[in-house]
C-alpha positions as CSV (number, residue, x, y, z in Angstrom):
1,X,-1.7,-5.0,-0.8
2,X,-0.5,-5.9,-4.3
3,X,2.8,-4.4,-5.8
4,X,3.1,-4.2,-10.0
5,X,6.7,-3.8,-11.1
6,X,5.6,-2.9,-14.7
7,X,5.1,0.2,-15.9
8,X,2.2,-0.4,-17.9
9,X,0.1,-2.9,-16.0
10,X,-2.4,-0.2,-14.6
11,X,-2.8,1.1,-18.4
12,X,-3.2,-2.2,-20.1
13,X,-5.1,-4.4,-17.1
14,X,-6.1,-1.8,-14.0
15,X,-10.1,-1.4,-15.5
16,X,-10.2,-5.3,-15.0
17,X,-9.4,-5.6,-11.6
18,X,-12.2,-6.3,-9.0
19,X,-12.3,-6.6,-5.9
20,X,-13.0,-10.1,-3.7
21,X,-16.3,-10.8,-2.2
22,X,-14.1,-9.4,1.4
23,X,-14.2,-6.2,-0.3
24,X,-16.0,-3.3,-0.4
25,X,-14.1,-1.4,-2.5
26,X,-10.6,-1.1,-3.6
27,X,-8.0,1.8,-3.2
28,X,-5.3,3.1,-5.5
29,X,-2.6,4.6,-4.0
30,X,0.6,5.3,-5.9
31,X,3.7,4.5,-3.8
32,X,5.1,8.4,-4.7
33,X,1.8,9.8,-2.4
34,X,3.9,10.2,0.5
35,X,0.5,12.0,2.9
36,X,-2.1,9.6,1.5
37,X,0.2,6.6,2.3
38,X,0.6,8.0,5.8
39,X,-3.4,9.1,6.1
40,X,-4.0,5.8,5.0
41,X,-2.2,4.2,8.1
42,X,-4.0,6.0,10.5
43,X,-7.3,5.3,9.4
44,X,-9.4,3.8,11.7
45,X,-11.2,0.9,10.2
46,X,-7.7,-1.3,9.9
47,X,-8.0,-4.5,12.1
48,X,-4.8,-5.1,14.0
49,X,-3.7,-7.9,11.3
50,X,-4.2,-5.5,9.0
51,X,-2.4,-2.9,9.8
52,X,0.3,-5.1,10.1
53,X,0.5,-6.2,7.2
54,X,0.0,-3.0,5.8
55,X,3.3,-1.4,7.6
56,X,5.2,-4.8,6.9
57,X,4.1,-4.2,2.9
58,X,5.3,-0.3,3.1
59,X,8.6,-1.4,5.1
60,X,9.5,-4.0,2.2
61,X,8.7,-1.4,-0.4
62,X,11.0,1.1,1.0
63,X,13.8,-1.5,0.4
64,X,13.0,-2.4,-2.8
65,X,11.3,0.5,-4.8
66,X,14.4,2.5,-5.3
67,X,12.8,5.9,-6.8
68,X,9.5,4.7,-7.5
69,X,8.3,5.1,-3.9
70,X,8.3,7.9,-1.4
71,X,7.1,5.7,1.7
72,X,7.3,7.5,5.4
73,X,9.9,6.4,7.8
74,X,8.0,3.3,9.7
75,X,10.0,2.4,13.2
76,X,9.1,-0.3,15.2
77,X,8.8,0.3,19.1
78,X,8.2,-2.6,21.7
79,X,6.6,-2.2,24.9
């Protein structure tokens, strides 16, 4: 997951992006699509690792984003 704090980045740079020889394709998912963010965590190809990471990236973002994100509620549970 990468996070741009500038408004313009995706206009000026996003065509330019590619992805690493790990993968096969890259996603863009604003931070205000609230049921893609949430599809996206329940799909099934994540390893465990990555998943993980995912969450902890989402969590973080909540904190931080102010209005710029509308993140679902992510609550940890150990068993």
């Amino acid at each position: 997951m990468i996070v741009i704090d500038d408004d313009q980045f995706w206009n000026r740079y996003g065509g330019q992006l590619e992805a690493n020889w790990e993968a096969s394709g890259l996603r863009q998912v604003s931070t205000l699509d609230r049921d893609h963010l949430t599809d996206l965590a329940g799909d099934i190809a994540w390893s465990n690792e990555g998943l993980f990471a995912y969450l902890q990236g989402l969590r973080r973002l909540a904190q931080i984003g102010g209005e710029r994100v509308d993140i679902p509620t992510i609550e940890w549970e150990l068993w």
